[in-house]
C-alpha positions, 0 to 999 in steps of 0.5 A: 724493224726493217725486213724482207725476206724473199721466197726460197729460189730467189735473190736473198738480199736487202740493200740499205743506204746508209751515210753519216752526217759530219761537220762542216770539217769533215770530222766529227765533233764531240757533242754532235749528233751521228745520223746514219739513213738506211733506206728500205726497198720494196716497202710501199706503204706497209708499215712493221711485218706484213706477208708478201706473195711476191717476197714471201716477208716484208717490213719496214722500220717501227719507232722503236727500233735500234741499232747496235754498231761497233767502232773503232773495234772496241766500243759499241754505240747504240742508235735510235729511230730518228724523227724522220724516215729511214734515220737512226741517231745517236750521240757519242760519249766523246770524240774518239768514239764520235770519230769512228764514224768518220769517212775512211772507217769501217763499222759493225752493225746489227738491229737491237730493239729492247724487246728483240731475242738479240743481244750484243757484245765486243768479243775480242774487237768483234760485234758479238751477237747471239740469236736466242731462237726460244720462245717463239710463238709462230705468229709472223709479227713474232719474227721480228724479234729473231730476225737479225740484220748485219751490215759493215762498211764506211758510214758515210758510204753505202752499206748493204745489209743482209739477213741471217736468218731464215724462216720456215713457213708451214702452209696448214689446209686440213680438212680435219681442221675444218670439219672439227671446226678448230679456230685457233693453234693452241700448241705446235711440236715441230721434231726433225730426226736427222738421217744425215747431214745437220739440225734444223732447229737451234736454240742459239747462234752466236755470230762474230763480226769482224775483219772476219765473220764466224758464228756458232749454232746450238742445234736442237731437234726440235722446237714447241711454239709458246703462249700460240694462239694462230688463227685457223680459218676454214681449215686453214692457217699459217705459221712462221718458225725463224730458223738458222741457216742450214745445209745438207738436210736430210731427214725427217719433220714431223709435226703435233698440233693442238687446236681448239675451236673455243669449246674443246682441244683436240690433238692433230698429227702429221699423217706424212711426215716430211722428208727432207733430202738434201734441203737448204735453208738459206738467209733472207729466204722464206721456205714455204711447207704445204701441210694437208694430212692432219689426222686426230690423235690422243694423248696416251694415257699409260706410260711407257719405259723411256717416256720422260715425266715433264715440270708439269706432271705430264708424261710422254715421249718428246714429240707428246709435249706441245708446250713449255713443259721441260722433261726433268726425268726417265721413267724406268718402271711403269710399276710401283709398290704397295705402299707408293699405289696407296699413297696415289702413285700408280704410274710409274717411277723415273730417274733424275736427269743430273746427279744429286751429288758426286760426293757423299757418305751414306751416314753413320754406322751402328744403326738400322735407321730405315727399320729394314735390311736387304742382306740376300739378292732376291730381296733387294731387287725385289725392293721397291720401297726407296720413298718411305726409306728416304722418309726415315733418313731425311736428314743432314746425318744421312747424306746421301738421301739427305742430296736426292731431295734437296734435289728440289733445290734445282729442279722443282719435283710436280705437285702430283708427284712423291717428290724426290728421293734416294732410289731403293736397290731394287729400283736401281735393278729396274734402271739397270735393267730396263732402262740399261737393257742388262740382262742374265745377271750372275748370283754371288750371294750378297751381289748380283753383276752382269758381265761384261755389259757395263759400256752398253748398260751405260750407253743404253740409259745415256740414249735416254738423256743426250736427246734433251737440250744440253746442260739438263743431263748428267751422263753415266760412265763406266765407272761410278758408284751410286748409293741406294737407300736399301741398308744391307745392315747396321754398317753396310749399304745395297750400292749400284755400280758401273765398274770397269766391265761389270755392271753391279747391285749388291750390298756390304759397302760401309756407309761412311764411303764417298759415292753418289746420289742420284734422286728418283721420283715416283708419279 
């Protein structure tokens, strides 16, 4: 793939001649073969992605590359390395397409190799193209497959192509490093906390090119490099992260590192974290980091209300995880019951990121299927004991718990774990109140209500989730009812519920209601 990327402060761009081979003519004709040359300055004799002191980043074409272009506003024509130097070919369908290539028309073209984390589609007579920035793995011949080059213009003309990338360059020197002896990065967790302005990070853009050009990032605050194993020489090591372009940073990065020197892990972290103010990110440009003050850490071992349980058993606060592991819930209670310690879970519960339903009944009247009921206040906060509930009522019959663990239908529940269920009524007492941060609640015999504290309830435990990538979460608003699976008595259910002002735990809902479920997890 052709690239170059020059240091931040210097010009940012890279020109490619390109021209169109027609017939005799003038115009295309159908069956031939359309051969655009696009010529690489500043390539020498390397040959794919190599370092430049002068450049920063420096590639020329591989065999494999491609190219997708649009013409005539509708039809993308893919090309591909041709046999000699700086071609790209392609033969087009019929003579329509063909003539889009002609002198006087304009194209559209992006590189597309079949392993880049690019695609393309015609939006609306425009080249779609949409960067996935995920699965990076910090190495710099990994870079080629986010960078995306576009050009425009006549094809037997020149056309000038731009990068629309940028790249963050983390220059490593630890003595911490060198002194442990670490060969390798195995793991990199890079978190930006935004003071003001924009994200560094993103997961997506998705450009549009056109008469006019428009494009859209999904920002992320930050980013964990995968399936990583940089070498780290003498303590040192350099590692390339593909970025969107950015303006108007300011804020703060901090940086987790795991290494190992072939024997054991070790954790690192950035003793000073880096602050950013009024920073640029530009296309084409390649923004050097020195980093020097790594210091050992460990991972913690205790959980902590807010920490979030990850696919892989794993707990922590964001910046903990260094790899592919996804949070799928909150921990509300580092606590859990006699009967749960038994079974081997000692950690901790935590809530679902999404609902399990919106919309289901508790199940049929008549009976105490769970064996037990919470008809006064100090016992169903007291109650802890969602799991072995669910367990007596795991059944279509029983909606609602019967949703909380199909819930592993969507989101894989980790071996070391109880698996999902309906939480109790005193487990959704500890959401309320140390995830919703309510307090001094009012007794009226069969319910407790905090008054007046439903939106900061609310936007306490929505504090938790609207961190984590976009889609994983479902938020609460102020207005909604949970069903627990506490039985109040053989026709009534414990229900939690935001309600216009008040936030409320209490019993004597009829379980043929509709409300929702939402699954918790003991580990």
């Amino acid at each position: 793939m052709k690239k170059l990327y020059l240091l931040a402060g210097m010009a940012a761009l890279m020109l490619a001649s390109c021209s169109t081979d027609e017939q005799a003519s003038g115009g295309y004709v159908a069956g031939s073969t359309v051969t655009l040359n696009a010529s690489l300055p500043n390539s020498g004799t390397r040959v794919n992605e190599a370092a430049s002191d002068t450049y920063g980043l420096i590639t020329t074409w591989s065999a494999d590359d491609s190219l997708d272009v649009l013409v005539n506003t509708n039809t993308i024509v893919s090309m591909t390395k041709g046999t000699t130097a700086n071609t790209f070919t392609a033969t087009p369908a019929n003579a329509t397409i063909g003539a889009g290539f002609n002198a006087g028309q304009t194209i559209y073209g992006v590189n597309n190799k079949y392993n880049d984390k690019i695609t393309t589609a015609v939006n609306s007579s425009k080249l779609k193209a949409t960067v996935d920035f995920t699965g990076q793995t910090g190495t710099v011949d990994n870079l080629k497959k986010y960078d995306l080059m576009y050009g425009k213009g006549d094809p037997t003309g020149n056309i000038t192509f731009n990068h629309k990338i940028c790249v963050l360059r983390l220059d490593i020197s630890s003595d911490s490093l060198k002194a442990d002896g670490i060969t390798s990065i195995i793991g990199l967790k890079l978190k930006y906390v935004v003071s003001s302005g924009t994200q560094l990070f993103a997961t997506q853009e998705v450009y549009n090119f056109g008469a006019t050009c428009d494009s859209t990032i999904t920002s992320a605050d930050s980013i964990s490099l995968q399936n990583t194993n940089i070498t780290v020489a003498d303590g040192k090591a350099t590692v390339y992260i593909a970025v969107p372009q950015r303006q108007n940073l300011y804020g703060t990065l901090y940086i987790t590192l795991n290494g190992s020197n072939g024997t054991k892990e070790q954790l690192y972290k950035l003793t000073n974290a880096i602050s950013m103010s009024n920073s640029r990110m530009l296309m084409s440009t390649v923004h050097p980091q020195t980093i020097t003050g790594l210091s050992k850490t460990t991972k913690r071992t205790t959980v902590i209300v807010g920490d979030y349980l990850f696919n892989d058993g794993s707990w922590g606060s964001l910046p903990d995880n260094l790899g592919t592991a996804i949070p799928i819930a909150v921990v509300f209670s580092k606590t859990t019951s006699t009967t749960d310690k038994s079974k081997g879970w000692t950690h901790g519960y935590a809530m679902a990121l999404k609902n399990a339903s919106t919309s289901c009944t508790w199940g049929p009247t008549g009976t105490i299927p769970t064996g037990a009921t919470y008809s006064s206040t100090s016992s169903f906060t007291a109650d802890k004991d969602g799991y072995s509930h669910t367990q007596r009522i795991n059944s279509s019959i029983y909606p609602a718990a019967y949703a909380a663990i199909s819930y592993q239908s969507i989101v894989t529940a980790p071996s070391n774990t109880s698996g999902w269920y309906l939480p109790s009524s005193g487990q959704w007492y500890d959401i309320f109140a140390n995830l919703g941060k309510a307090s001094g609640y009012t007794d009226n015999s069969s319910v407790i209500y905090w008054s007046g504290q439903v939106s900061s309830c609310a936007s306490n435990i929505n504090a938790y989730l609207t961190p984590l990538a976009s889609g994983t979460y479902n938020t609460f608003p102020t207005s909604i009812i949970y069903w627990t699976s506490s039985e109040f008595n053989s026709s009534a259910m414990c229900y939690a519920e935001f309600r216009t002002s008040d936030v409320l735990l209490g019993g004597s809902y009829t379980k043929t209601n509709v409300y929702c479920a939402r699954s918790a997890i003991a580990f």
